[in-house]
C-alpha positions in Angstrom: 166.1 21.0 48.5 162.9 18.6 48.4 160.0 20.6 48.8 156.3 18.9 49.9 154.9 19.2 46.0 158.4 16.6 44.7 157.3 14.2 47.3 153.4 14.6 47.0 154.5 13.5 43.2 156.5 10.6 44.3 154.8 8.9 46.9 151.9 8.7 49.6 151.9 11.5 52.3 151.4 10.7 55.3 150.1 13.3 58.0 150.1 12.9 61.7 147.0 12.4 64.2 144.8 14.3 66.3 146.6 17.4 68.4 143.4 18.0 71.0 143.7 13.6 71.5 147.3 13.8 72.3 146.6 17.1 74.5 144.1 15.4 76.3 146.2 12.2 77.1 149.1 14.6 78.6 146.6 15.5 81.6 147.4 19.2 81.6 146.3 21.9 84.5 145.0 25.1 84.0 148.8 26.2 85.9 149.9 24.2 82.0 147.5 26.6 80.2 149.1 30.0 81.9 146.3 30.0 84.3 142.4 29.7 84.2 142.3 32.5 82.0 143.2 30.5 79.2 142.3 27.1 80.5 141.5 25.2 77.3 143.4 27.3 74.7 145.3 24.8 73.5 146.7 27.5 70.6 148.1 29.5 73.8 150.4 25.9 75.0 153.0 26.8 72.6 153.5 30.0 75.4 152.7 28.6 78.4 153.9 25.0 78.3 156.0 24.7 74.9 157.2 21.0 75.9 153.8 19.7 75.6 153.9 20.8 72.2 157.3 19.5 71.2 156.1 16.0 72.4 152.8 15.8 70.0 155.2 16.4 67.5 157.7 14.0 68.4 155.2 11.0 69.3 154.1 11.2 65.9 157.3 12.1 64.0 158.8 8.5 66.0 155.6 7.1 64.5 157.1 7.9 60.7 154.8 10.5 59.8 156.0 12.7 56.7 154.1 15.7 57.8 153.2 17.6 61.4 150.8 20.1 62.1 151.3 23.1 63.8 149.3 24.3 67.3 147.7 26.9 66.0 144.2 25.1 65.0 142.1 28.4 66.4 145.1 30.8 66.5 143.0 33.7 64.2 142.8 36.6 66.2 138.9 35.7 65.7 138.8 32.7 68.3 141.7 34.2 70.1 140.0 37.4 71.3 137.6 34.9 73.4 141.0 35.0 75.7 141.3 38.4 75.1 144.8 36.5 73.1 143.7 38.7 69.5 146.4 40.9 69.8 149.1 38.0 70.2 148.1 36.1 67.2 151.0 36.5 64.9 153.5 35.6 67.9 151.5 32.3 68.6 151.2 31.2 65.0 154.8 32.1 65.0 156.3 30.2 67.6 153.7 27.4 66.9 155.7 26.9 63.5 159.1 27.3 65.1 158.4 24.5 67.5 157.5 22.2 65.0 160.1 23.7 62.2 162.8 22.6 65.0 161.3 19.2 66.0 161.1 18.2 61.9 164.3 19.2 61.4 165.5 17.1 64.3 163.7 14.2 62.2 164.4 15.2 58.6 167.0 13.0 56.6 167.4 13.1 52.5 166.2 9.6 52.6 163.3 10.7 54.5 162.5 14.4 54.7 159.6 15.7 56.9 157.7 18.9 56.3 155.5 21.1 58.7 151.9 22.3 57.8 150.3 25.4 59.5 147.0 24.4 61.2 144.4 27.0 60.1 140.9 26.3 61.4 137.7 27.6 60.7 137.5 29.8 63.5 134.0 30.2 65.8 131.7 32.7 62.9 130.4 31.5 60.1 130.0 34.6 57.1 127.2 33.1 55.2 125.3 33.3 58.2 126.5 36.9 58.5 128.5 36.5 61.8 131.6 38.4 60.6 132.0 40.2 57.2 134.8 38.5 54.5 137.2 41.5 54.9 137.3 41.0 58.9 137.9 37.0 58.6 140.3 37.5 55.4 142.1 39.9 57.8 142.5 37.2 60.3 143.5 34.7 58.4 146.5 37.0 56.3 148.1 37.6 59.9 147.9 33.9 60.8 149.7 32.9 57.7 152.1 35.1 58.5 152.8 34.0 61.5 153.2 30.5 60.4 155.1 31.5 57.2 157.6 33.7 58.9 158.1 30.4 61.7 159.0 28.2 58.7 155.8 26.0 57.9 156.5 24.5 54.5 153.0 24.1 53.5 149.2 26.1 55.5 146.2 23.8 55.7 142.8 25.4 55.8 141.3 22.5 57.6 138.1 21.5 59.4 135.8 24.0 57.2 131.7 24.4 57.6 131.0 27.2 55.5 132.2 27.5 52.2 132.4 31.5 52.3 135.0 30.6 55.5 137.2 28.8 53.1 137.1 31.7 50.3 137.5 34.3 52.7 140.7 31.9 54.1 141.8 32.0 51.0 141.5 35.3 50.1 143.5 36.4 53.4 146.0 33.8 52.3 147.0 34.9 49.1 147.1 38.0 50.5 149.6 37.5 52.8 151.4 35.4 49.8 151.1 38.2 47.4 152.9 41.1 50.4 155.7 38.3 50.9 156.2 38.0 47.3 156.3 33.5 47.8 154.0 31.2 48.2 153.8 28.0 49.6 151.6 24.6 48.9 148.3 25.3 50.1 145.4 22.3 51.4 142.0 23.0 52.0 140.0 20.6 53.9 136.1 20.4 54.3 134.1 18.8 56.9 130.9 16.8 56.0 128.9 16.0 58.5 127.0 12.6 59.4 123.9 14.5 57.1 126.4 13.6 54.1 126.9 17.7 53.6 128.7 20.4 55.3 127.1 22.4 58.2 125.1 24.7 56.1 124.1 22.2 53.8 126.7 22.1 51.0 127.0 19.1 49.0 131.0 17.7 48.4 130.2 18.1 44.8 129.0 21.9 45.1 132.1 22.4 47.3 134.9 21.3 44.7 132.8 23.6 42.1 133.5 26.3 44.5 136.9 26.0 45.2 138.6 24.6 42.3 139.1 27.9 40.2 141.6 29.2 43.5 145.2 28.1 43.1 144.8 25.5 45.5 147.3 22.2 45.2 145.4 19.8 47.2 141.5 19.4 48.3 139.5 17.0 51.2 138.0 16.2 54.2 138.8 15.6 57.2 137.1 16.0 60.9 133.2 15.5 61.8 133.3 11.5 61.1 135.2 8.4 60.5 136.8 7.3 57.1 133.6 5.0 56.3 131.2 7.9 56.3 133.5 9.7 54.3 133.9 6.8 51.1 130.9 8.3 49.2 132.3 11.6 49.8 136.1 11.1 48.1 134.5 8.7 45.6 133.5 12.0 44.7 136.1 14.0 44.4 138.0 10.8 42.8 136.1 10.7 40.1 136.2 14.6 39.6 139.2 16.4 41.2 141.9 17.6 39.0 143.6 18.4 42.0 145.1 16.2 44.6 143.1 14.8 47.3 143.5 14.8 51.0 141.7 12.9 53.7 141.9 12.9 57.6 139.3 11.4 59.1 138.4 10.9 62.9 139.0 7.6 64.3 135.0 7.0 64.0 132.0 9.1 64.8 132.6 10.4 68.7 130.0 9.0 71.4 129.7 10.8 74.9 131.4 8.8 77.3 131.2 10.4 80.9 130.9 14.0 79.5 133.5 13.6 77.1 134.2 12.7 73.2 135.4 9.4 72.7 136.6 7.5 69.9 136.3 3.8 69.2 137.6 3.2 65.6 140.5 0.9 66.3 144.0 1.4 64.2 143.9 -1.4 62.1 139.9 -0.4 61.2 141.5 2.8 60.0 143.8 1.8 58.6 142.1 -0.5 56.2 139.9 2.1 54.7 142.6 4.6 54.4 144.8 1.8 52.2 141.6 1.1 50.3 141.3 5.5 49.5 144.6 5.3 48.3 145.2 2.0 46.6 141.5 1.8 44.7 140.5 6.4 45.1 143.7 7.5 44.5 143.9 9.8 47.6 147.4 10.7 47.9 147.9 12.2 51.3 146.2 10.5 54.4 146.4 11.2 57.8 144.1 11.3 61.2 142.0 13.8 62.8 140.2 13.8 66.3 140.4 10.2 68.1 143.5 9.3 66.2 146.9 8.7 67.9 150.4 7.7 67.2 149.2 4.1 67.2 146.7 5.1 63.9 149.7 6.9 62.3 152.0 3.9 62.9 150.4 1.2 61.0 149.0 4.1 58.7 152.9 4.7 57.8 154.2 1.1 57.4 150.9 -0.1 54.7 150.7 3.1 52.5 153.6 5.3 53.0 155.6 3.8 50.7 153.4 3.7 47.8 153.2 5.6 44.5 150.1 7.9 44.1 147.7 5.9 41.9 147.0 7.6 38.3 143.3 9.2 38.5 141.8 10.5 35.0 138.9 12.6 36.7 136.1 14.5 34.7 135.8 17.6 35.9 133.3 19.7 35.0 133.1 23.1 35.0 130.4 25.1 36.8 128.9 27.5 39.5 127.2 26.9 42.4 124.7 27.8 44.9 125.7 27.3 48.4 124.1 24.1 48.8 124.4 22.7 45.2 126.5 23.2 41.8 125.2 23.0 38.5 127.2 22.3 35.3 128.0 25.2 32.5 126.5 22.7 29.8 123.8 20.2 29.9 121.8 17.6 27.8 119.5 18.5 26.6 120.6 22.3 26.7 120.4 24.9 27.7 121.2 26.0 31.5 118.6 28.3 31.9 119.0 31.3 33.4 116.5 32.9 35.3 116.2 36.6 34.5 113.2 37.7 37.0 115.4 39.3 39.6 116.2 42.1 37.3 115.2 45.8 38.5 115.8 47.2 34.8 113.5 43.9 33.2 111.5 42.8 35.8 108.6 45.7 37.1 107.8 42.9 39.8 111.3 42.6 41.0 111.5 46.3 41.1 108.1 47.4 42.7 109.2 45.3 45.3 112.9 46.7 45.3 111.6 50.0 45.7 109.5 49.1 48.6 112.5 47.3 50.1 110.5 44.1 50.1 113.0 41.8 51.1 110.8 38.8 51.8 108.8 39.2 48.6 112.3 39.4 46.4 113.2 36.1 48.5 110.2 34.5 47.0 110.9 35.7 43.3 114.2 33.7 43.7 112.7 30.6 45.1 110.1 31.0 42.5 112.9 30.9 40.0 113.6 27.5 41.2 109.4 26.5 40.4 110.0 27.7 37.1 112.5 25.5 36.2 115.8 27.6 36.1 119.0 26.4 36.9 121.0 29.6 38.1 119.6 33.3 39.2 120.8 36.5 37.4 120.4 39.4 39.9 120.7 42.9 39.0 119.5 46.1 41.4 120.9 48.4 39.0 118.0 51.3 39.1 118.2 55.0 39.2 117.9 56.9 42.4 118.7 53.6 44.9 122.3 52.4 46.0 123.3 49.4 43.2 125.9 48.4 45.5 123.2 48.5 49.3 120.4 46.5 47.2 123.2 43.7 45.8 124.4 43.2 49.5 120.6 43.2 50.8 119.5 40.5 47.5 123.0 38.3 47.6 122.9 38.2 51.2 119.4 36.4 51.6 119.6 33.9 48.0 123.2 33.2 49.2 121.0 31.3 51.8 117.6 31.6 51.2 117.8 30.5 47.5 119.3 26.9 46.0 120.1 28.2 42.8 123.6 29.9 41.7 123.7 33.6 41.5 124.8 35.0 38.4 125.7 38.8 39.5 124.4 40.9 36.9 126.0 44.5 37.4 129.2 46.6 35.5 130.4 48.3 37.6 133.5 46.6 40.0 132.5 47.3 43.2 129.3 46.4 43.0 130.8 43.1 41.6 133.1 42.9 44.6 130.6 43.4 47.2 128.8 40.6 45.9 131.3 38.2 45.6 132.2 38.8 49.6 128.4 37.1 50.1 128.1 34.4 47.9 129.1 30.7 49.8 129.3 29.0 46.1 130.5 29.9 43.2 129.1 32.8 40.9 129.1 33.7 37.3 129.6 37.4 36.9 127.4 38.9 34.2 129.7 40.7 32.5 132.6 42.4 31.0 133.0 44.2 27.4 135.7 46.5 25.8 133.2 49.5 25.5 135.3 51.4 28.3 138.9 49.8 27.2 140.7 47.2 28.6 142.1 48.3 32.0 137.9 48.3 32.8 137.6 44.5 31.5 140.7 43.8 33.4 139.9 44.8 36.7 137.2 43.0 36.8 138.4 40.0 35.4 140.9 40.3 38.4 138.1 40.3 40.7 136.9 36.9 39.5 140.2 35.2 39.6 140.6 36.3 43.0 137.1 35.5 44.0 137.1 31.7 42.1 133.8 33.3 39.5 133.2 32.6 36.3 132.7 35.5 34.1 129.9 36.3 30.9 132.1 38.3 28.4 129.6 40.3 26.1 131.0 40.8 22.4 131.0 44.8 22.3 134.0 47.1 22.0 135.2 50.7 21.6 133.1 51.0 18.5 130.1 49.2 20.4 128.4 46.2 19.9 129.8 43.9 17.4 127.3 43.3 14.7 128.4 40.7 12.1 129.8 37.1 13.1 132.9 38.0 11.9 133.3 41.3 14.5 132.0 39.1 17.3 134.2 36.5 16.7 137.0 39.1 16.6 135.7 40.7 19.6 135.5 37.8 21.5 139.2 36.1 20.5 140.5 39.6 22.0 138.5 39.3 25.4 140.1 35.7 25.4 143.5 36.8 24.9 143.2 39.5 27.7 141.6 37.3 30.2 143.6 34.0 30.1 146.8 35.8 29.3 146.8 38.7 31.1 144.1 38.2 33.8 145.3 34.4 34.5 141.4 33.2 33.7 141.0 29.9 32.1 139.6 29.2 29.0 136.4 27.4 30.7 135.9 29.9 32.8 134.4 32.3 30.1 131.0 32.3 28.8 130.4 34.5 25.7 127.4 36.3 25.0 127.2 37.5 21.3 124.5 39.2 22.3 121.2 40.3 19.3 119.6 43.1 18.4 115.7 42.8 18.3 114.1 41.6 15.2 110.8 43.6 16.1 112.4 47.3 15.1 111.7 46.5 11.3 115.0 48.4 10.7 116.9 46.8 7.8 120.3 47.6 9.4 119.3 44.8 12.2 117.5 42.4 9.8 120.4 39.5 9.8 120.5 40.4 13.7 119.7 37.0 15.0 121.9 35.3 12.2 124.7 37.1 12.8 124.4 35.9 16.7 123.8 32.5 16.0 126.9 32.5 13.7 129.2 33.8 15.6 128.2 31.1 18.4 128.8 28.9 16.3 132.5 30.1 15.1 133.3 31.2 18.8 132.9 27.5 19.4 134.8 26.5 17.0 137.8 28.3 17.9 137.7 28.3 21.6 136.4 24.4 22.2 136.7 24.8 26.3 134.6 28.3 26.3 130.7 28.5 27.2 128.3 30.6 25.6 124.8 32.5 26.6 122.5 34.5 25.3 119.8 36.9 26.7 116.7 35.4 24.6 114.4 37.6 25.1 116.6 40.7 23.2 115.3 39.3 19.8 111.8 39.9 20.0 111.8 43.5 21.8 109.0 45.8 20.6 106.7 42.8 19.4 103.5 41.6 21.4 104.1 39.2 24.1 102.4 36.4 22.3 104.6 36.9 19.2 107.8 37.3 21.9 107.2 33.7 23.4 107.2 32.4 19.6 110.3 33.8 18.5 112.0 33.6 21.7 111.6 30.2 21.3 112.3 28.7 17.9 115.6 31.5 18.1 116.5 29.5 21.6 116.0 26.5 19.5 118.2 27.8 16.4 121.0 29.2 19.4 121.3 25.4 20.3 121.4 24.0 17.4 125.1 26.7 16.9 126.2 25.3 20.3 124.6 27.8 22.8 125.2 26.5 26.4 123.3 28.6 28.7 120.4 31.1 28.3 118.7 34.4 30.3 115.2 33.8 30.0 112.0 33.5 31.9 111.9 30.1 32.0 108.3 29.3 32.1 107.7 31.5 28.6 109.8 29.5 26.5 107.7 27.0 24.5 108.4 23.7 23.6 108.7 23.6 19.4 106.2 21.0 19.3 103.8 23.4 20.5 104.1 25.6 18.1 102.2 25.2 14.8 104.3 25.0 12.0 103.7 27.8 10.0 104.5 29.5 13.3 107.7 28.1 13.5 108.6 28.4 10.1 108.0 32.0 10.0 110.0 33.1 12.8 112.7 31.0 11.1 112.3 32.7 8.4 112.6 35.8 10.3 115.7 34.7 12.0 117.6 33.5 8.8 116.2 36.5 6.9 114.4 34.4 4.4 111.8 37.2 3.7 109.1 36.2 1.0 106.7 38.8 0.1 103.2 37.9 -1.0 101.4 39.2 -3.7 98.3 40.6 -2.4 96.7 42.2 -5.4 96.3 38.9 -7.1 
């Protein structure tokens, strides 16, 4: 049997036009809608007035569409309780997929098969914004993919999405419902940029794909909230960076009040033209029309791309976190990504005065005050004897998720602290870390969490027998971590960031004397063997016990020397790390010295 994924890899999909256009044009009653109870439901037609929903789908099936959606845009039990309808959600999504299973079949020929997509919307909360927690929307969304899996759609569109966190808590729900039906089907997920050029709550297209790209998605777009030409910028984008298909349906233009009402003036051969120039020049490979669009868009859509070949892309995708509003890469030139490490209640008195005084406000402005600094990404860690880890992560990740631009690397070991954090954050984390001290079912359950969660993950080079001193035992710790995450815990390779961690220089003990050698080989032989993995380094670990004059030197030149390996990202306070030109020579050459354990003793009796 053709499935959606042999024909997305053949030719051009084609999807079909707006549902609430078509509704509209039918000039329905509330007696159509059950009643003025559910007057403007159009999720509840499918009940009340079934036929109105069998002729969207035909209208745009006649047109030559390959693909139909199903009614059941808002049919989450989170939009349907506003007609008191929560209860009923499974039988709507279901019988909103058999209506259209039955009306593609009628349709479907070898030559030309067609293929039904559950409608999933965004729903009326938004969880970055703290409307609804993840677990209640994930909920929601697992019983509406039931509902549409067990009514035979072949493929579920998350579509229409303003918050970031909506989409992962979709997903979530989703795979869910995929893992308790033991199959899965293709999954889409659309986002909507607004006329602002981001999404609602201010996420750039390029922090978005960041975000979602680690969940086993198989295509990724926009659609809704304007027409295709305010959307070119947007899927240049993605064109040039999306390794995974891309999917546009855009409105038929920007919608203008007319009388009270939305209304649409993009006409079909206008829409046409920029969809043909996405696919022929972007290499978009499925195309369809949101609100405004009609079975006259769909026509002419049909006859000038749907019998094309998908055009090759070779994007560059780059491999990241990100804030809600922003992503930033793993690597950049001139490295390092610098990590800020203020927001740390076990390094940080400030940070945890004002923890233990539930300062929320003033925490807020450490954060931001990261950004003034000059760091790229956030560690946060509320890790502190006699509080609740896991009630002062939720009260910190909660307010940056929003309050604060840069991404949030979550600093704690213990799993559900980890959890609980990654139900708050919009973009995409780093979770700082895992190790083998506590064996590998420990390691792996976290790991778990991040793939299910889309983070990225630090891996710290420590074991049974502790923390790995030489280059050689971090490199052998580190090649086992690999081997357990990507193998067993379905992690990629980039997703890991290894931290071969250092003992401090400043003890004088002569066991830790090649300390900071030992680190910056092993970086350098991690790299070697694992190309695609990222490294980082807590800086400020080397110089522990020395004055903090002395610290800023050697943190420093050691950061410099870390780079030099192939270091990729750093913890440090970014504002205390010193330029090397700024450091006087014999300055710098002693703390190389130091590092490389090139001791020279003077003789002071001459």
């Amino acid at each position: 049997m053709t499935t959606f994924l042999d024909v997305l890899k053949e030719k051009i999909i084609v999807f079909d036009g707006g549902i609430g256009t078509h509704l509209q044009g039918q000039d329905l009653t509330a007696d159509d809608f059950g009643g003025e109870a559910y007057n403007g439901c159009n999720e509840f037609l499918v009940s009340s007035r079934p036929a109105a929903v069998e002729k969207i789908h035909a209208d745009y099936l006649g047109a030559g569409c390959d693909v139909i959606e199903t009614n059941s845009f808002g049919s989450t039990s989170i939009v349907l309780a506003e007609y008191d309808l929560a209860a009923r959600a499974y039988d709507l999504n279901l019988a909103a997929a058999r209506i259209a299973r039955e009306a593609s079949s009628s349709f479907s020929t070898s030559a030309h098969p067609r293929f039904v997509a559950g409608s999933m919307g965004p729903t009326t909360k938004l969880p970055s914004l703290q409307h609804i927690s993840f677990s209640e929307m994930a909920e929601a969304y697992t019983v509406q993919a039931e509902g549409l899996m067990d009514g035979g759609a072949d493929l579920l569109v998350v579509e229409t999405c303003q918050d970031i966190l909506q989409a992962k808590a979709a997903l979530y729900g989703i795979m869910s419902c995929f893992e308790s039906k033991r199959r899965r089907i293709p999954l889409i997920v659309s986002i909507t940029v607004e006329s602002t050029g981001t999404m609602l709550l201010g996420t750039e297209v390029s922090a978005a794909l960041t975000a979602l790209e680690p969940f086993d998605i198989d295509a990724i777009g926009l659609n809704c909230a304007t027409g295709p030409k305010e959307m070119s910028d947007h899927i240049r984008v993605l064109s040039g960076a999306s390794p995974k298909p891309i999917f546009v349906m855009p409105n038929a233009g920007i919608p203008e009040n007319v009388g009270g009402h939305a209304h649409y003036k993009l006409p079909p051969d206008e829409f046409v033209r920029f969809l043909s120039h996405f696919v022929k020049d972007l290499g978009v490979g499925i195309v369809g029309g949101c609100c405004g669009t009609t079975k006259e868009h769909i026509r002419p859509l049909v006859e000038a791309v749907g019998g094309l070949s998908p055009m090759v892309r070779s994007p560059e995708f780059i491999p990241g976190a990100a804030s809600l509003y922003q992503s930033v890469p793993f690597h950049i030139e001139p490295a390092p990504v610098l990590i800020g490490e203020r927001a740390n209640a076990n390094g940080s008195r400030q940070f945890r005065e004002l923890l233990l005084k539930e300062d929320w406000e003033g925490i807020v402005a450490m954060g931001k005050g990261a950004v003034r600094e000059g760091a790229h990404m956030v560690d946060v860690c509320t890790a502190y004897v006699g509080r609740s880890e896991i009630d002062d992560m939720r009260a910190v990740v909660s307010r940056f998720n929003t309050q604060v631009p840069l991404p949030i690397v979550v600093d704690s070991t213990e799993p559900e602290v980890v959890e609980e954090a990654l139900q708050l954050i919009g973009g995409r984390p780093i979770v700082n870390s895992i190790n083998l001290e506590d064996g590998e079912e420990r390691l792996l359950r976290v790991v778990r969490l991040c793939r299910q969660y889309g983070a990225a993950v630090v891996a710290l080079t420590i074991d049974e027998n502790g923390m790995a001193k030489s280059a050689a035992d971090k490199l052998k710790v580190a090649r086992r971590i690999h081997e357990l995450a990507v193998d067993r815990g379905g992690m990629r390779s980039h997703d890991l960031i290894f931290d071969t961690l250092t003992f401090t220089l400043g003890s004088g003990d002569e066991e830790f004397r090649r300390a900071g050698m030992e680190t910056i080989d092993a970086i350098r032989l991690i790299k070697k063997e694992f190309p695609r993995v990222f490294t980082s380094l807590g800086i400020s670990n080397i110089s522990f016990g020395l004055s903090p004059q002395a610290r800023h030197v050697l943190n420093s030149v050691f950061l410099h020397h870390a780079i030099e390996a192939g270091l990729d990202m750093a913890i440090v306070h970014a504002s205390r790390i010193l330029p090397l030109f700024k450091i006087d020579e014999k300055g710098r050459e002693i703390c190389r010295q130091l590092i490389f354990d090139e001791r020279r003793y003077e003789d002071v009796s001459a």
